[in-house]
N, C-alpha and C positions, 0 to 999 in steps of 0.2 A: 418553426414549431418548437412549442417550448418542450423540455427533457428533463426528465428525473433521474437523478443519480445516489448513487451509496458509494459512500465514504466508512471502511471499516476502521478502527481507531481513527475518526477523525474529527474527534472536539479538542487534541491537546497535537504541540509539534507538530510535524511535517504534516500529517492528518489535517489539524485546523489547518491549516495553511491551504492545503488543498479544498478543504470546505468552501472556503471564505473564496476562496479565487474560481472556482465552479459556480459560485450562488452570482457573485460581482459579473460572471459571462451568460447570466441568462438561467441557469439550472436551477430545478427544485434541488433542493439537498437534504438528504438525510444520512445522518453520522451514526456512528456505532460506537462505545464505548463496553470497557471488560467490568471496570467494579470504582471509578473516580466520581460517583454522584455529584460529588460537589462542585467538580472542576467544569463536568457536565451540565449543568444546573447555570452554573455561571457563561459556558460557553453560546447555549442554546437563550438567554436571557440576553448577552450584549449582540447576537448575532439574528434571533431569528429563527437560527439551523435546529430545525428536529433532531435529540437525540434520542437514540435507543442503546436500554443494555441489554447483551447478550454476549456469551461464550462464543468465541468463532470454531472454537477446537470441538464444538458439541453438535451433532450437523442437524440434530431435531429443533435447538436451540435458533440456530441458524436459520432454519426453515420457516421457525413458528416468526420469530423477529422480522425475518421477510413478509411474508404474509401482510405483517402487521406493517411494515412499510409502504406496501404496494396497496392496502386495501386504503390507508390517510391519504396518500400523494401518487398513486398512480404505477402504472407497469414502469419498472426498473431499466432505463435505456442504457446507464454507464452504471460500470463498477469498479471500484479502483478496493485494491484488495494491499490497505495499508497497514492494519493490525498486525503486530510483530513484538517477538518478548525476547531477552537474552539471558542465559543462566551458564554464566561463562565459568570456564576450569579448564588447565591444560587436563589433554585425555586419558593423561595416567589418574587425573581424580575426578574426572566425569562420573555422575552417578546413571546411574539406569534413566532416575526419575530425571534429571534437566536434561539427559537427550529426550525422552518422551515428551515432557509439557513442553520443548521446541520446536520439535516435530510436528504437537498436536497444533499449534499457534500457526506458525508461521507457514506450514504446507499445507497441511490437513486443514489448518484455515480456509487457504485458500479456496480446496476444493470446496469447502463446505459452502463456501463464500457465492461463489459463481455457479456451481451444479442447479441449486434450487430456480434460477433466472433464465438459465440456461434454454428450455424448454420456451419461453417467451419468447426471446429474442429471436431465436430460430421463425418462430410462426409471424411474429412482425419485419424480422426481414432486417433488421436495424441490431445493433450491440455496440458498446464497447467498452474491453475489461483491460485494465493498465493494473499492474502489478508493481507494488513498490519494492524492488529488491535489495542490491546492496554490492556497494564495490566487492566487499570479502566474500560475496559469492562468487563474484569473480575471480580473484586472486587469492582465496583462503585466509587464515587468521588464526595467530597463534592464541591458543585458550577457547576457541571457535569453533570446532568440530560443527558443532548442531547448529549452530546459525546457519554457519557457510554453508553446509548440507542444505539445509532448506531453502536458501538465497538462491542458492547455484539450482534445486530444482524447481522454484518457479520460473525457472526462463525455460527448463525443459516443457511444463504448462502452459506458458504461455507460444512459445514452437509449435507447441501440438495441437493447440485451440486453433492458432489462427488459420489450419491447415482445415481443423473439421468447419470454423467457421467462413470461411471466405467468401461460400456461396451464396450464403446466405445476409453479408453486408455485415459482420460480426466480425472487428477485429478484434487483435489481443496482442498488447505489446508491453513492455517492461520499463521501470526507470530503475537505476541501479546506480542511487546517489554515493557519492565520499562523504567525505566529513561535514557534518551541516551542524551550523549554530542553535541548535535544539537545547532544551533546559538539562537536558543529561549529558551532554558534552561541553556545556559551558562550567557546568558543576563539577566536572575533572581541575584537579590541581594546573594552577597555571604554567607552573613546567613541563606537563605532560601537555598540555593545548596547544604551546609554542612549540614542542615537539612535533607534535601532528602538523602543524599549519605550516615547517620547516617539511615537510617532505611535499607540501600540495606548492607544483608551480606556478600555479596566478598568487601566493603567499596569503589567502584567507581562508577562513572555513565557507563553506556555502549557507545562502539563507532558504527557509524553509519555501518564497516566496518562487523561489527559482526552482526549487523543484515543479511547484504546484504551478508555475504557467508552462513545465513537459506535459502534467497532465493535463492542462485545459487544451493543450492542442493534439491532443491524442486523444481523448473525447469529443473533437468537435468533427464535423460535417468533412471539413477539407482533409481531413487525418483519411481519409475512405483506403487510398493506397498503400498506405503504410500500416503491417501485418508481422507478426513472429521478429520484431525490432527489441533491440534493446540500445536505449537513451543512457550513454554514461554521462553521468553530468558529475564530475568528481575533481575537475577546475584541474587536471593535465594527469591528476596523479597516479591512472592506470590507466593505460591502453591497451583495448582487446584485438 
């Protein structure tokens, strides 16, 4: 049976990567993007992949954007809720506003993300929501506060899904990547890259490629048993 999925930020980084590796296993794909038209424009041109833009932090936004996915390509069977921003300062110069629009993104995201499908998946019997999280949710992060907050509470979301989901054939699980070769960490000074890559013990950063085949098998049929999981995949550098 063929399935449709949503991919939020997923025309650039980890996102495509998870696009493109969903579409390659069989999935309709439709991606989401915040405000990069052009990157979007290019990505949906050399791929295929339907993008849409919409706010994930706005949940009418969110809802209306669904709609509009589901009425092109059909009821929503996977969500993988990868949209994520960072507005970093240690906490003595956090402002109000960059814990808020991290909050609003990256959890408030979420919920917005998954709430509106929510209701479907229940009455078809079928789901599956993978959460892209973050080692520093795990083990916090200096200049982090609001990320780490948010990182650290999608795995309480996703805990708590897979418990109201289970019944119903709906699960919800996490990936909670390390250091991955993304265009915003290759673009750090190379003393600081060799730094990071000197604490992870397999000695590389990871590629976006490896996350995105956690997700295809937590989206797929044989994933049924596995529920309230979190996938670290951060190549030794933190264990929970």
């Amino acid at each position: 049976m063929a399935r449709t999925a949503l991919v939020t930020g997923g025309s650039r980084g980890i996102g495509a990567a998870i696009s493109i590796a969903l579409q390659t296993a069989g999935y309709t794909v439709a991606a989401t993007y915040a405000g990069n038209e052009e990157a979007a424009a290019a990505f949906t041109k050399e791929t295929g992949i339907a993008t849409y833009k919409w706010n994930v932090a706005d949940y009418d936004e969110s809802k209306a954007g669904i709609a509009s996915v589901e009425a092109d390509i059909g009821p929503i069977d996977v969500v993988v809720a990868n949209a994520g921003i960072t507005r970093d300062a240690p906490f003595h110069k956090m402002t109000p506003d960059q814990w808020s629009e991290v909050i609003g993104t990256n959890l408030t995201g979420v919920f917005n993300t998954i709430h509106p499908v929510w209701p479907g998946m229940r009455e078809r019997k079928f789901g599956r929501f993978i959460v892209i999280s973050s080692i520093n949710g795990q083990k916090g992060q200096f200049g982090q506060v609001n990320y780490a907050a948010t990182k650290a509470g999608d795995l309480g979301i996703v805990k708590s899904l897979a418990q109201e989901g289970a019944r119903f054939n709906i699960t919800a699980n996490a990936i909670c990547p390390g250091y991955i070769a993304t265009d915003m960490v290759m673009a750090v000074p190379e003393k600081v890259r060799d730094a990071i890559i000197g604490q992870i013990p397999v000695g590389r950063l990871g590629e976006p490629e490896e996350i995105a085949r956690c997700v295809v098998f937590l989206a797929s049929e044989d994933s049924g048993f596995v529920t309230g999981s979190t996938i670290t995949a951060n190549g030794g550098q933190f264990f929970v």
